[in-house]
C-alpha positions in Angstrom: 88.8 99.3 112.1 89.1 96.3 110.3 88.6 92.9 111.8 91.1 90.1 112.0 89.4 86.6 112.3 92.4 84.5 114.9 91.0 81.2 115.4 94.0 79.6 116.7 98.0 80.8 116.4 99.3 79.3 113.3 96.3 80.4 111.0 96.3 83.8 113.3 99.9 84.1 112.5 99.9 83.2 108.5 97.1 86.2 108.3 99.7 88.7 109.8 102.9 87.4 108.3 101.6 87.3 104.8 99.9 90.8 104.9 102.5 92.7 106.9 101.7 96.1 104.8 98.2 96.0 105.0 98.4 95.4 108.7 101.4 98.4 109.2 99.4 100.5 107.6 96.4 99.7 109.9 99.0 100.2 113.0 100.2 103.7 111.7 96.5 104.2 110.9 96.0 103.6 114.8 99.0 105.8 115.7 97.3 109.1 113.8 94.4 108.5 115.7 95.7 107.8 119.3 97.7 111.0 118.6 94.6 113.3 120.3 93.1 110.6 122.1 96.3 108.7 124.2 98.8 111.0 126.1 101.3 107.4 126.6 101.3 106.5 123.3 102.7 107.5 119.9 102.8 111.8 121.7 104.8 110.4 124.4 106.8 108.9 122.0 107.9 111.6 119.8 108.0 114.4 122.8 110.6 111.6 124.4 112.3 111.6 121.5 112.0 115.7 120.4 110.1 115.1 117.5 108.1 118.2 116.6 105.1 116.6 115.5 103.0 113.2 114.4 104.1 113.5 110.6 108.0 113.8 111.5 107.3 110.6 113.9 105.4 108.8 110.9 108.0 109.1 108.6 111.1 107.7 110.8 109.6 105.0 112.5 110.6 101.8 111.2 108.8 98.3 111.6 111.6 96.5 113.5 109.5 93.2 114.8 106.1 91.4 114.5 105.2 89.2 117.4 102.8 86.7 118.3 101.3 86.4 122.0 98.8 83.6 121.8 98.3 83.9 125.5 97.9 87.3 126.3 93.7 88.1 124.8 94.0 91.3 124.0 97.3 91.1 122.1 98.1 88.3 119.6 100.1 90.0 117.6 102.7 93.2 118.0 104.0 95.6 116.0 107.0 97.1 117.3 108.2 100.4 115.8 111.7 102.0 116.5 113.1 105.5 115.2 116.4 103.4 115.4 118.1 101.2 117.7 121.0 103.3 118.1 119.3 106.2 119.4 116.8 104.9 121.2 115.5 102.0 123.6 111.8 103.0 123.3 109.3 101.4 121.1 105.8 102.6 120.0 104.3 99.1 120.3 100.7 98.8 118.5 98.8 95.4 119.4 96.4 93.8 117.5 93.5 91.1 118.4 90.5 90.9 116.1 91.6 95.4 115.6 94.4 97.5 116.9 94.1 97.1 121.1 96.1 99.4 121.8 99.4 101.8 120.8 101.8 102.3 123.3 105.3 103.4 124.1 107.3 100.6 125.6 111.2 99.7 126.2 
């Protein structure tokens, strides 16, 4: 995975914000590969949601917020992804330190 250098919040944050792609891809990236590996993650996602399988979920999730948590170690920044706000108040949520941490499904 690759490795993010967060030294302190504002330079942490510039890094994130200015490469948003770059670090999407890396979270979707993280999202094929916790498929197989994480049961409450991006497969509990798209089961909630009756989405037959990880390319359908792929293709309709939509980066809806990036947040920083300069407190919390193992997650300075989130991703939030949504397959819409209308139908749905789950997120697949993939957290980021120095790598992706961890992919989850939150609400």
């Amino acid at each position: 995975m690759a490795r993010v250098e967060v030294d302190n919040i504002v330079e942490g944050a510039e890094l994130f914000v200015s490469d948003v792609a770059r670090f999407d891809g890396l979270a979707r990236e993280a999202m094929r590969r916790n498929w197989d590996e994480d049961e409450y993650g991006a497969r509990l996602y798209a089961e909630h949601h009756e989405l037959s399988d990880l390319d359908t979920l792929l293709a309709r999730l939509q980066l809806v917020r990036v947040g920083f948590e300069a407190d919390e170690p193992d997650r300075f920044a989130v991703f939030d992804y949504t397959i819409g706000a209308e139908l749905t108040q789950y997120l697949v949520v993939v957290s980021f330190d120095r790598e992706v941490t961890d992919v989850s499904m939150e609400s």
